[in-house]
MARBAMI-454163 format. One record per residue (C-alpha): x, y, z; residue in three letters. Coordinates in steps of 0.1 Angstrom, whole numbers, plus 5000, padded with zeros to 4 digits. Example, Ala and Ser with C-alpha at 12.3 -4.5 7.8 and 13.67 -1.06 7.14 Angstrom:
! MARBAMI-454163
512349555078ala;513749895071ser;
END
This chain:
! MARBAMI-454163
916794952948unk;914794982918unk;912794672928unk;911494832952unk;910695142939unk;908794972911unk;907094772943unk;906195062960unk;904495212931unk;902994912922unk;901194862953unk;900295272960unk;898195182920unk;896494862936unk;895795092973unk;894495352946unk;892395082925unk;890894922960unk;889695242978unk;887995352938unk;886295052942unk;885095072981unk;883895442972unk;881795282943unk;880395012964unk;879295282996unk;878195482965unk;876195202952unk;874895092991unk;873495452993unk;871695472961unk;870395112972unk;869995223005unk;867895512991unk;865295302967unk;864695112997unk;863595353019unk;861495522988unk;859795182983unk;859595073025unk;858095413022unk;855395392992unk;854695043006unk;853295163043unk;851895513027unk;849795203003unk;849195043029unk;848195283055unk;845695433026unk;844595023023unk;843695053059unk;841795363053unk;839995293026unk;838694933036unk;837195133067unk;835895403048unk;833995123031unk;833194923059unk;831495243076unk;829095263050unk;827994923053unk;827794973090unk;825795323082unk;823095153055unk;823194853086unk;822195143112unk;819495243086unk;817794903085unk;818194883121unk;815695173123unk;813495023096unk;812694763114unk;812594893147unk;809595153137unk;807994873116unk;807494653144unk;806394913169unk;806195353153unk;806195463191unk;809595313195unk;811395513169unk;814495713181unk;813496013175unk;814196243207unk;817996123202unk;820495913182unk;820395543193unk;824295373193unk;825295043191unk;828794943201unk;830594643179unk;826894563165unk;827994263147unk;830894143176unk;833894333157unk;835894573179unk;836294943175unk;833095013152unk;829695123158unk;826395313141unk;824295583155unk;820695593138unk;818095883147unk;814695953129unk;814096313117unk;812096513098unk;812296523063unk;815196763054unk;815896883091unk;817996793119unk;814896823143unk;813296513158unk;810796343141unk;807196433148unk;805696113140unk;803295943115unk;801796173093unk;804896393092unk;807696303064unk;810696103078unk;814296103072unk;816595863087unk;820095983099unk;822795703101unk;826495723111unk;828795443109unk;831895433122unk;835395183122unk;838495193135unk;837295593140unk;836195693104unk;832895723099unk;830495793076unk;826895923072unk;823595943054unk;820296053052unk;817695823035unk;813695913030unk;810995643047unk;807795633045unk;805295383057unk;803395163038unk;801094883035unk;798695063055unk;796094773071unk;793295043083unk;791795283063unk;792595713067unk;789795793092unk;787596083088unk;786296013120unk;787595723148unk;785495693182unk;786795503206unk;783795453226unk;781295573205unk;780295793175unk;776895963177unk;775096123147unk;772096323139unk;770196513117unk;769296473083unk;772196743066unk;774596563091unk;777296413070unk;780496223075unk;782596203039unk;785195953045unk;786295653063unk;783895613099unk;785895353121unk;785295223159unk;785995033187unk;782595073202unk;779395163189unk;778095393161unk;774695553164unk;773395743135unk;769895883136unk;767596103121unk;768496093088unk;771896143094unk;774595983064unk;777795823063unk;779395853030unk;782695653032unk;783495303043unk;782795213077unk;784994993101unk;784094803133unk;787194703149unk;787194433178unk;784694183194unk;781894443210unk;782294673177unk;779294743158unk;775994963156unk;774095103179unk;770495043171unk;769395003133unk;771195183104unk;770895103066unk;773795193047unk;775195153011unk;779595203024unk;781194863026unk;781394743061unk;784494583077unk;784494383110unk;787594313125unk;788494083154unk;790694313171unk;790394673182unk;792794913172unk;794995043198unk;795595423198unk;798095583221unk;796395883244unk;797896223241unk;800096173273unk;801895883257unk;802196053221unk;803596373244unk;805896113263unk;807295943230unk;807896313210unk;809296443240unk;810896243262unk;812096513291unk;808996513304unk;805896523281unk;803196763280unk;804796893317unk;807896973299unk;805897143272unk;803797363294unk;807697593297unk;809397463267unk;806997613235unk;806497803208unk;803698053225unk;805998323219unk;805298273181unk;801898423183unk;800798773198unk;797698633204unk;798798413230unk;798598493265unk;800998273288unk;799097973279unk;795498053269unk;794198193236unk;791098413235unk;789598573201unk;786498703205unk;783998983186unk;784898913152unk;788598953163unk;791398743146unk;794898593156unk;797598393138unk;799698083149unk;802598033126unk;804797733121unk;808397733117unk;810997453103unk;810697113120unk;807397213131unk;805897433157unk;804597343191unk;801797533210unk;800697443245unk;797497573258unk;795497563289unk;792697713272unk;791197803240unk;788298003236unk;787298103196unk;783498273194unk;781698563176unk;782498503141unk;786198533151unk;788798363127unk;792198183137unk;794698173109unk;797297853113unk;800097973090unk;801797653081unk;804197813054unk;807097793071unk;806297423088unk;803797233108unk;801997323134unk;801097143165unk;798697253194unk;798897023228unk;795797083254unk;796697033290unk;796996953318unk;795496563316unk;791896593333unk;792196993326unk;788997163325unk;790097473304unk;787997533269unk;788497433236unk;785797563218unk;785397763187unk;781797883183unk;780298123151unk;783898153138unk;786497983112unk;790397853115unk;792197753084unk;795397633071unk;797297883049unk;800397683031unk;801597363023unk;798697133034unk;801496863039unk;802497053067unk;799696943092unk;797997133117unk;796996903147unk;795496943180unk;796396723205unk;793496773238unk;794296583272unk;791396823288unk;788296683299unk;786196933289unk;784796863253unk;786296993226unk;783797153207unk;782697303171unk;779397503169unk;777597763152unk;778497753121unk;781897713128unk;784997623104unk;787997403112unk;790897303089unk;792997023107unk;792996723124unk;791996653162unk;793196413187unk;790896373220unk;791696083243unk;793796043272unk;792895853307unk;792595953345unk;792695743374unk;791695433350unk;788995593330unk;789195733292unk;788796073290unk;787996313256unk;785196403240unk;784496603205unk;780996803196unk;780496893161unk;777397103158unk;774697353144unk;775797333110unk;779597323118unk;782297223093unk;785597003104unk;787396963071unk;790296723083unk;790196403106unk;789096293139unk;790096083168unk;787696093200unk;786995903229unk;783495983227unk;782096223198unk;778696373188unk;777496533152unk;774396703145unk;772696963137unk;773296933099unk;777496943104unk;779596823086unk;783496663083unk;785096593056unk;788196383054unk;791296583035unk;794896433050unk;795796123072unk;796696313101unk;796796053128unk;797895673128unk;797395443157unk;799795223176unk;798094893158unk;796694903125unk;798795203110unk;801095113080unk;802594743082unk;806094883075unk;808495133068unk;810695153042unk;813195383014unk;811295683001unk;813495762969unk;816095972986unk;819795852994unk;822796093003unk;825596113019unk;826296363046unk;829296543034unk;831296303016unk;834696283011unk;
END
């Protein structure tokens, strides 16, 4: 009997001993159990954030890619650059799931870019596996071949008069005929196979001859590439008219020693006018302070004026920010009477096959700025003066674009 007691509580000690133990070992499983799930856990949180950082990376490569994309694309051909809109390529380089979108702005804006002569920022987004990143780097062109024009006629460049003067580059793809006296003070150009002058003229400005003429876009296609829903069409209800008082609907008259003001605004202002009519010592003011300013003439083969005669319009501002005119009319564009002008002019475009545009600089007139013509006369003792590289052609502008000393990202992380 006592054996068995002593049994009994022998074995209820061991029962006592063996669940101890098989509490210690769940114990020891949960606290186990526990690290591993802390450390399954730190190992996908590290490796998720792996994932996210090697794309976070891998979209800036693809952003500096989109960058150089644009680079060369505006290089090779400026009309081309993707400027109305982004351009996006999908999987550029054959990977899945990534892409970069690349636009061409002006400098410090969001608004498309407005072309040579205006500064350039290119936007760039690059995106994989959905993260994406952006910048905004500075170009500028460089290596220009051809020299900043005071005057280029396309056809030909008339001058007479012995006060007639042209300070700065005098370039064409035709024929130059100076006369009477009349001086070029500046180097002058002759650009393709029938270039050169047009009788006899003695000259001390290095000459240039060049095999091949220098292609210049007309105002229709330089409409058509800055805005591509429809050109100067589009522009004729889609404007900045309302900017000045002085315009009516589409024509500006100032007249009897009256005055008017066109002001710019950010990203640049654009103007479209049937008709411009400037006389009687009358002044134009472009305000440029606030950004450029851009006048478009139309329709193509219009016959509306664009004359300022006996008055003055000048730039007030930053002299970066370029005034321009841009005429598609057929009627000359003309500068008379001791008239004033502070910008550059653009006059050529073509109907049914023909070039069109045609400048007159005369009776003691003064065109401080640049001019491209179809056709242009000076006389009379006028006079232009090149101050700013307004226009560039489609050939012969700078050999390439590249970085311009400015590289940010678009809010960063």
């Amino acid at each position: 009997m006592q054996f068995r007691q002593h049994t009994r509580r022998r074995c209820r000690r061991n029962t006592a001993r063996q669940g101890g133990a098989i509490i210690g070992v769940l114990f020891f499983l949960l606290i186990i159990s526990v690290l591993l799930m802390g450390v399954g856990t730190l190992a996908v949180s590290h490796n998720s954030l792996c994932y996210y950082d090697t794309n976070y990376a891998a979209s800036l490569d693809l952003a500096e890619a989109g960058v150089n994309y644009e680079f060369r694309k505006i290089s090779n051909d400026v009309t081309q650059a993707d400027s109305a809109s982004a351009y996006t390529s999908s999987a550029p380089f054959g990977i899945a799931n990534t892409s970069f979108s690349v636009q061409c702005v002006n400098r410090g804006t969001s608004t498309a870019w407005s072309g040579p002569g205006t500064n350039l920022d290119v936007l760039s987004t690059g995106t994989v596996n959905g993260v994406s990143r952006t910048i905004r780097v500075s170009a500028k062109g460089m290596g220009t071949v051809n020299a900043p024009y005071a005057i280029f006629s396309i056809h030909q460049g008339t001058f007479s008069g012995g006060a007639t003067r042209i300070n700065g580059s005098t370039a064409t793809d035709g024929n130059l005929a100076p006369s009477g006296g009349a001086a070029i003070v500046g180097a002058v150009q002759f650009d393709g196979p029938g270039a050169g002058w047009n009788g006899s003229y003695s000259t001390g400005s290095p000459i240039t001859f060049n095999p091949t003429s220098v292609t210049w876009p007309t105002v229709t296609q330089v409409a058509n590439q800055q805005f591509p829903s429809g050109g100067l069409t589009w522009l004729s209800t889609h404007n900045d008219n309302t900017l000045s008082p002085a315009i009516s609907g589409t024509t500006l008259t100032v007249s009897g020693g009256g005055s008017a003001v066109l002001y710019g605004k950010p990203g640049g202002a654009n103007y479209y006018l049937t008709s411009c009519a400037v006389s009687g010592g009358s002044t134009v003011l472009f305000d440029n302070t606030a950004g450029p300013i851009t006048i478009w003439m139309g329709p193509v083969n219009g016959n509306g004026q664009s004359t300022f005669s006996g008055g003055s319009a000048s730039v007030k501002g930053d002299p970066t920010k370029a005034v321009r005119i841009y005429s598609a009319l057929k009627t000359t564009f003309t500068l008379s009477g001791a008239s004033e002008f502070d910008g550059g002019i653009y006059a050529y475009d073509t109907y049914n096959g023909a070039n069109i545009g045609t400048f007159t600089d005369s009776g003691g007139s003064t065109l401080d700025g640049s001019v491209i013509s179809n056709d242009m006369t000076v006389s009379g003792g006028s006079q232009i003066n090149y101050q700013f590289q307004y226009f560039n052609p489609g050939s012969g502008g700078p050999n390439y674009y590249g970085f311009d000393n400015s590289w940010v990202e678009v809010n960063p992380r």
